[in-house]
C-alpha positions in Angstrom: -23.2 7.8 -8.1 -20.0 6.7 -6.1 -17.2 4.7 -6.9 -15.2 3.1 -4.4 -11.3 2.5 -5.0 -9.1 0.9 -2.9 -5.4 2.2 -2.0 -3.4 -0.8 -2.7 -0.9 -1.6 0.2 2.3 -3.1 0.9 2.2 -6.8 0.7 2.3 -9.0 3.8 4.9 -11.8 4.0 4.4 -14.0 6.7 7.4 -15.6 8.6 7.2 -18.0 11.7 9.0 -16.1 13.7 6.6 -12.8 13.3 3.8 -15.3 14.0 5.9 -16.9 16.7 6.6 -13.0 18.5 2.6 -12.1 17.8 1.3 -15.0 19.7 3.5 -14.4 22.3 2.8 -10.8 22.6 -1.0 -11.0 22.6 -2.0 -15.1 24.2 -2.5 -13.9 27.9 0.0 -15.0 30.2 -1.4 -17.0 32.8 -4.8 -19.4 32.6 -5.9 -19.5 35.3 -10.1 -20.6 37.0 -10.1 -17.3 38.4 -9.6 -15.2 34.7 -13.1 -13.8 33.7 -12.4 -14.6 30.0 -10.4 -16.9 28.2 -10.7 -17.4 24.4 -8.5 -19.0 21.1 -8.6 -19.9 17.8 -8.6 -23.8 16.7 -6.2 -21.6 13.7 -4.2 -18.5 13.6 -3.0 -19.0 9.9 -5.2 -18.9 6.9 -3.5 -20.0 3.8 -4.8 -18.6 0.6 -3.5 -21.2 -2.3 -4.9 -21.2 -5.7 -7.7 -23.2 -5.1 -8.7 -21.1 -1.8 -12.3 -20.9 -1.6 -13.0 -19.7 2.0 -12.3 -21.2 5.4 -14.7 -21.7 8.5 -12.5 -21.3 11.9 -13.8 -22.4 15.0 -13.2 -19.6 18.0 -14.0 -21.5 21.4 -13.4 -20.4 25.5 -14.9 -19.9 28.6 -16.4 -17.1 30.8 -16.8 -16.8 34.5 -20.2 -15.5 35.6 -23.1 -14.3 33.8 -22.7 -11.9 30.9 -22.7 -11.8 26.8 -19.9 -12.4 24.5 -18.8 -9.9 21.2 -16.8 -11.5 19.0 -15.3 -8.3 16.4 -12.9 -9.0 13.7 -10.8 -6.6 11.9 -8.5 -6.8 8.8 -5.7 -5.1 8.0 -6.3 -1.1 7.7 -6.1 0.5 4.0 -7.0 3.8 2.5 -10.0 4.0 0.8 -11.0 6.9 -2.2 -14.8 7.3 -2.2 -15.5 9.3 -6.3 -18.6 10.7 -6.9 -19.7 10.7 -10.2 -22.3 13.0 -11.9 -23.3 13.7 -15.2 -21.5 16.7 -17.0 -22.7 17.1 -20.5 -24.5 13.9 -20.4 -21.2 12.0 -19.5 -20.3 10.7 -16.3 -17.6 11.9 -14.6 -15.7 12.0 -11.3 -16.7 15.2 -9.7 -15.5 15.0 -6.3 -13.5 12.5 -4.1 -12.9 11.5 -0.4 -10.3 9.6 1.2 -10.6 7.9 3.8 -7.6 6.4 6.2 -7.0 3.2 8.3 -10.5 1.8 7.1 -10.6 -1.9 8.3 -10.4 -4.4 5.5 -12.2 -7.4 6.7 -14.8 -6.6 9.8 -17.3 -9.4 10.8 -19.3 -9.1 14.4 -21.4 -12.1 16.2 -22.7 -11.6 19.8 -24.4 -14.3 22.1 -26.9 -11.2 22.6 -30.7 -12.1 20.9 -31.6 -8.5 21.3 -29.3 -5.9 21.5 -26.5 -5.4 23.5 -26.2 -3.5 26.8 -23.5 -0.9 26.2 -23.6 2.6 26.2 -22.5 4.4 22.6 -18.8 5.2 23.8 -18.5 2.0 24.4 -19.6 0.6 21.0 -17.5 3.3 19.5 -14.6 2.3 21.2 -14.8 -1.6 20.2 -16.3 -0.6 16.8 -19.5 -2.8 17.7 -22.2 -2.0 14.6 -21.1 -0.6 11.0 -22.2 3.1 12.2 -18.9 2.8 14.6 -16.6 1.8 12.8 -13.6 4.8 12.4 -14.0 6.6 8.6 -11.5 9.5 9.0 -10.5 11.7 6.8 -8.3 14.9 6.7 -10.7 16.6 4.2 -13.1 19.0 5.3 -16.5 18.1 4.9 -20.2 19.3 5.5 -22.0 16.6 7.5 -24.0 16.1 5.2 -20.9 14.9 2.2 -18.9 13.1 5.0 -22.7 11.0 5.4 -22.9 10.5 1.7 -19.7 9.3 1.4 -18.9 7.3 4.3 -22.2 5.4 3.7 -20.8 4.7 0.1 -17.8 2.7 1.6 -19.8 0.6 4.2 -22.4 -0.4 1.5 -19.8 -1.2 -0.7 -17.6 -3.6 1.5 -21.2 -5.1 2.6 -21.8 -5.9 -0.7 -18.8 -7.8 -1.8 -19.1 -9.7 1.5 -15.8 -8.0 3.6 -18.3 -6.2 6.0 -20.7 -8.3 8.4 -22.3 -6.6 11.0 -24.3 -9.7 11.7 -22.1 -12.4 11.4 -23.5 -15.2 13.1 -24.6 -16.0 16.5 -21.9 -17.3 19.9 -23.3 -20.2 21.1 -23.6 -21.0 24.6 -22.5 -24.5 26.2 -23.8 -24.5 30.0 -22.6 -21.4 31.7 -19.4 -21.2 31.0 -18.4 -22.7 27.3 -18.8 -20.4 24.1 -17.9 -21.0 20.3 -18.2 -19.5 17.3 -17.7 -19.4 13.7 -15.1 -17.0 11.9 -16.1 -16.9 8.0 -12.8 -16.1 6.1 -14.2 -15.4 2.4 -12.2 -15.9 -0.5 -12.1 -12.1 -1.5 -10.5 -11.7 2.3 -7.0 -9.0 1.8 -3.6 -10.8 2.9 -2.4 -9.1 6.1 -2.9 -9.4 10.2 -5.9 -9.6 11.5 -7.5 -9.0 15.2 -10.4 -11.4 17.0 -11.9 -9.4 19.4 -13.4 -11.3 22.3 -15.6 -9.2 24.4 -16.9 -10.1 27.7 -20.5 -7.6 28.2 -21.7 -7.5 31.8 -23.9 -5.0 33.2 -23.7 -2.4 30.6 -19.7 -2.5 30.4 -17.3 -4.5 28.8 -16.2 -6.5 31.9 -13.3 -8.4 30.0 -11.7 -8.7 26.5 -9.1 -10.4 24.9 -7.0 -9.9 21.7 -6.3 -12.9 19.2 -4.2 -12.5 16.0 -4.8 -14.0 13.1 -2.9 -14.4 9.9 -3.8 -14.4 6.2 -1.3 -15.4 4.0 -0.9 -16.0 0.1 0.8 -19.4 -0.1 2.7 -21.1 -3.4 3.2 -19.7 -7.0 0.6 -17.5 -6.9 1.8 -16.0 -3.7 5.0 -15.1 -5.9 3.3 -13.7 -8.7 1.5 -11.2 -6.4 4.6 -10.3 -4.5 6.7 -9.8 -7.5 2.9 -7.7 -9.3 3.0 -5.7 -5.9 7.0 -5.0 -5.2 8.4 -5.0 -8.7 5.6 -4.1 -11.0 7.8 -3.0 -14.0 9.2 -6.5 -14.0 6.3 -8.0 -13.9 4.8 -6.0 -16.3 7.8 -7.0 -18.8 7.4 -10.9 -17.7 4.0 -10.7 -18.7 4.2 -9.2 -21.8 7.4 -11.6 -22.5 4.9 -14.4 -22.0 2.0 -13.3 -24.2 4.1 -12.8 -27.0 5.6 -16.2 -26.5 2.1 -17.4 -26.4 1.4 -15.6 -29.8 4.5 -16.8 -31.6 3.8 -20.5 -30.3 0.5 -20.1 -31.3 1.1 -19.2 -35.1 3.4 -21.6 -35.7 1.4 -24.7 -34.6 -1.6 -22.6 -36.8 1.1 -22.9 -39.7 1.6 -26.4 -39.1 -1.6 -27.5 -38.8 
């Protein structure tokens, strides 16, 4: 058995100008007829509130020629401790453990492509195209055949609790030049930066590609309580004690008065 655990990272705080500075450091410069590939969100922010229950944004362009379109999207990276857990003395315990480093968060793929795309495998590994190229590294030292038991552990796990799709959806086709597609943000999704991947697949090489951020951000009270759970957790930890004894004393004396 393994048990998947997830390094907890710094919080993300989201500020107009860092949006404003990413926008202008990825948008392409010029839009011209002539550019092979142009693509956009109809959103780069995704604000999680406490009633989030998962957003649908629209991704939309246009292509010159003939060709496929990738759409791959990554989430912020995190470190990831696979446990394997066997039974010693008829109790289960951790027996061994991998970590693994800059594991994508959030990673969704949807292609125009019915049947497979033309790419060669360095290519696929390069754009992480299909959940057996995505990156698992580690520093440990591992036979191939642990390094296969415990990387598969991770990818089933994410695919699981919905942060991994591999099959996303489908990039529909307007005429011959118009695309859109749907971007799924779930309500599990980690706060952080995200990448849109647009890929441009033309005889058997990625012809063009461009590079949209995204931004996931916790919004309101909530968003305070996390920051203040993630950056100060011995305050919090006294707040929230604070408060459940309050609770208790208020409690027991409307029980008394009753």
């Amino acid at each position: 058995m393994i048990a998947i655990l997830t390094r907890p990272t710094f919080p993300f705080r989201l500020s107009w100008p860092r949006c404003i500075l990413g926008l202008l450091m990825l948008m392409p410069i010029t839009l011209s007829a002539d550019e092979p590939l142009v693509a956009d969100l109809d959103s780069h922010l995704v604000a999680i509130t406490a009633g989030f229950t998962g957003e649908e944004l629209l991704l939309f362009g246009t292509m010159q020629g003939d060709g496929e379109i990738v759409v791959v999207v990554h989430g912020p990276k995190q470190d990831i401790v696979a446990r394997r857990k066997d039974r010693v003395v008829g109790v289960w315990m951790n027996t061994d453990s991998v970590e693994f480093k800059g594991v994508p968060s959030f990673y969704s793929v949807a292609t125009t492509a019915r049947s497979g795309l033309d790419l060669p495998p360095s290519a696929l590994r390069r754009h992480q195209i299909g959940l057996e190229n995505i990156r698992l590294q580690t520093d440990q030292i591992l036979s191939p055949e642990d390094y296969e038991l415990f990387a598969s552990s991770v990818l089933r796990n994410k695919v699981a609790i919905g942060l991994f799709s591999p099959d996303a959806g489908v990039v529909e086709r307007r005429g011959r030049q118009l695309f859109r597609a749907s971007v799924l943000i779930p309500t599990n999704v980690p706060v952080g930066t995200y990448t849109v991947e647009t890929l441009l697949v033309r005889d058997g090489q990625v012809a063009a590609a461009q590079t949209t951020p995204l931004f996931v951000n916790k919004e309101g009270f909530g968003a305070q309580v996390y920051r203040t759970a993630q950056i100060q957790p011995a305050l919090y930890g006294l707040i929230a004690i604070f408060i459940a004894g309050f609770a208790g004393l208020a409690a027991n004396w409307i029980f008394q008065k009753l």
